[in-house]
N, C-alpha and C positions, 0 to 999 in steps of 0.2 A: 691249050692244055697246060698246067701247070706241072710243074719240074720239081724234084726234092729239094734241088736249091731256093725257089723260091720260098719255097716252106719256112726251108732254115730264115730267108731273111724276113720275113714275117715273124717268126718267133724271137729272134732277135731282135725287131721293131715294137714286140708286145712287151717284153722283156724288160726295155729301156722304158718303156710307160710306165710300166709297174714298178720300178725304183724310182722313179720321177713321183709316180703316185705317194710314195713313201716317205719321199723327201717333202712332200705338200704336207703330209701328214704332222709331221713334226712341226710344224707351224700352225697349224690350227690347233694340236694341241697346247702349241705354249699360249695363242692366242682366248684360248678356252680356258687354263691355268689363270689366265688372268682374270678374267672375270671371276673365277670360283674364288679366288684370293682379294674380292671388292672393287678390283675396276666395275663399276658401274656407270661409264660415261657411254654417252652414243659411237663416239668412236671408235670403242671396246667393242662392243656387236658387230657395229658395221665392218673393222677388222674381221673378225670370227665368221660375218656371213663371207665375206671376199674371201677367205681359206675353204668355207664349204664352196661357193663357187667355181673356185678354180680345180679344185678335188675331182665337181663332178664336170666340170669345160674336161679335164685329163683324161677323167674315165670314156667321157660321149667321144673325145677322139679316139682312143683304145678299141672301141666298137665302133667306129667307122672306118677304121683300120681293117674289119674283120668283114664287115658289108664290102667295103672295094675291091677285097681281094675274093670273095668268093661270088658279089653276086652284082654287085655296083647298082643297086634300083631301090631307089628312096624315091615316096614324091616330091612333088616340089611343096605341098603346102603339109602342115604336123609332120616336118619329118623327121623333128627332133622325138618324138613320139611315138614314129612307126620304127625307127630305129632299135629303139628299146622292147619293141612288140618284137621285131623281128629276133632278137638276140634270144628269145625263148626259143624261139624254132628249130628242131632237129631236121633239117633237108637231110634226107637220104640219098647219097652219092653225094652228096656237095659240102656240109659241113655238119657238125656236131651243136646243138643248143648251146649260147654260153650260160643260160641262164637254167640250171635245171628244177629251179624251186621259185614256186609261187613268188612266195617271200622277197625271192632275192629281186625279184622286176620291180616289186610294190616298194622297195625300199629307193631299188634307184629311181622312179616313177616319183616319188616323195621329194627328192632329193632335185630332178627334172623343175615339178613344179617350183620352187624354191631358188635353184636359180630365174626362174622366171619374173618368179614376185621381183628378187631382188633387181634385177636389173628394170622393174620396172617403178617404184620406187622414185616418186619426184616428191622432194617437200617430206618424206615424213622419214623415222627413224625406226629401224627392224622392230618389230614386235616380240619382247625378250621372251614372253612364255611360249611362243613358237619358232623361236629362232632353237631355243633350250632343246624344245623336241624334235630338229631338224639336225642340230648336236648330236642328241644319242645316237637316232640313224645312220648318222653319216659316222662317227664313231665305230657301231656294230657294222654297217658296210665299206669300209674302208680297212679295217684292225682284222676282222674275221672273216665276211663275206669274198670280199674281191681277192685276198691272198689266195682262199682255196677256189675261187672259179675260176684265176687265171693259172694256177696251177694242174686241176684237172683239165681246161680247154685244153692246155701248152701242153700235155698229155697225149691227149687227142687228135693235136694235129701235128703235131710228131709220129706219133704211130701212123697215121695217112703219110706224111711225107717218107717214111720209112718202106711203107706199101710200095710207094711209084719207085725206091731205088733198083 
């Protein structure tokens, strides 16, 4: 059974992702600034894809933060996939969706695949008119998405932790 302490330190553990998430940000936007300003060399992408990467490696830990402590069961094969499936899920008695809109799964789901591509990537260099669209996404879920759904979660399971005081 969990304790309102734990709460607190899971909220605190989400907390420090999400300023970590913030501080990524800032680097892929300068990384992105560069391009918009005519870096056009492959290095310049492959930089910008390695900021989106790491952006969303920060977020997929943030939500396994949230799987371990409420439920610990991923399979062992897609479970970078069911991960993100499960973070829609309102369990009743157990935790809150972090995900409450379509939108917001398809974008991290976008962002999933992509790191994908990229780490798989032998011999060739990102595809700029899809890395571009892989930009905005990660842009509009990073800058707007994730600030408010880890604000509403961290909402959420504060008020539960407050419950069991």
């Amino acid at each position: 059974m969990r304790k309102y302490e734990h709460f607190l330190v899971l909220i605190a553990e989400l907390d420090n992702d999400a300023s970590e998430i913030l501080r990524l940000v800032s680097q892929n936007t300068r990384a992105w600034e560069r391009i918009l300003n005519g870096a056009k060399d492959p290095i310049d992408w492959g930089a910008l894809g390695f900021t989106i990467q790491r952006l969303y490696g920060l977020f997929e830990n943030y939500c396994l933060r949230i799987s371990k402590f409420f439920e610990n069961n991923l399979p062992k094969e897609r479970w970078h996939k069911a991960l993100l499936e499960k973070m829609t899920l309102d369990i009743p008695g157990l935790r809150p969706a972090l995900f409450t809109k379509k939108e917001y799964f398809s974008e991290a789901n976008e962002l999933l695949k992509f790191r994908h591509r990229l780490r798989n990537l032998y011999g060739e260099d990102l595809d700029e008119d899809k890395t571009t669209e892989i930009q905005t996404i990660s842009e509009n879920f990073f800058l707007k998405v994730f600030p408010a759904v880890h604000s509403e979660f961290r909402s959420k399971i504060l008020a539960i932790a407050e419950a069991l005081r």
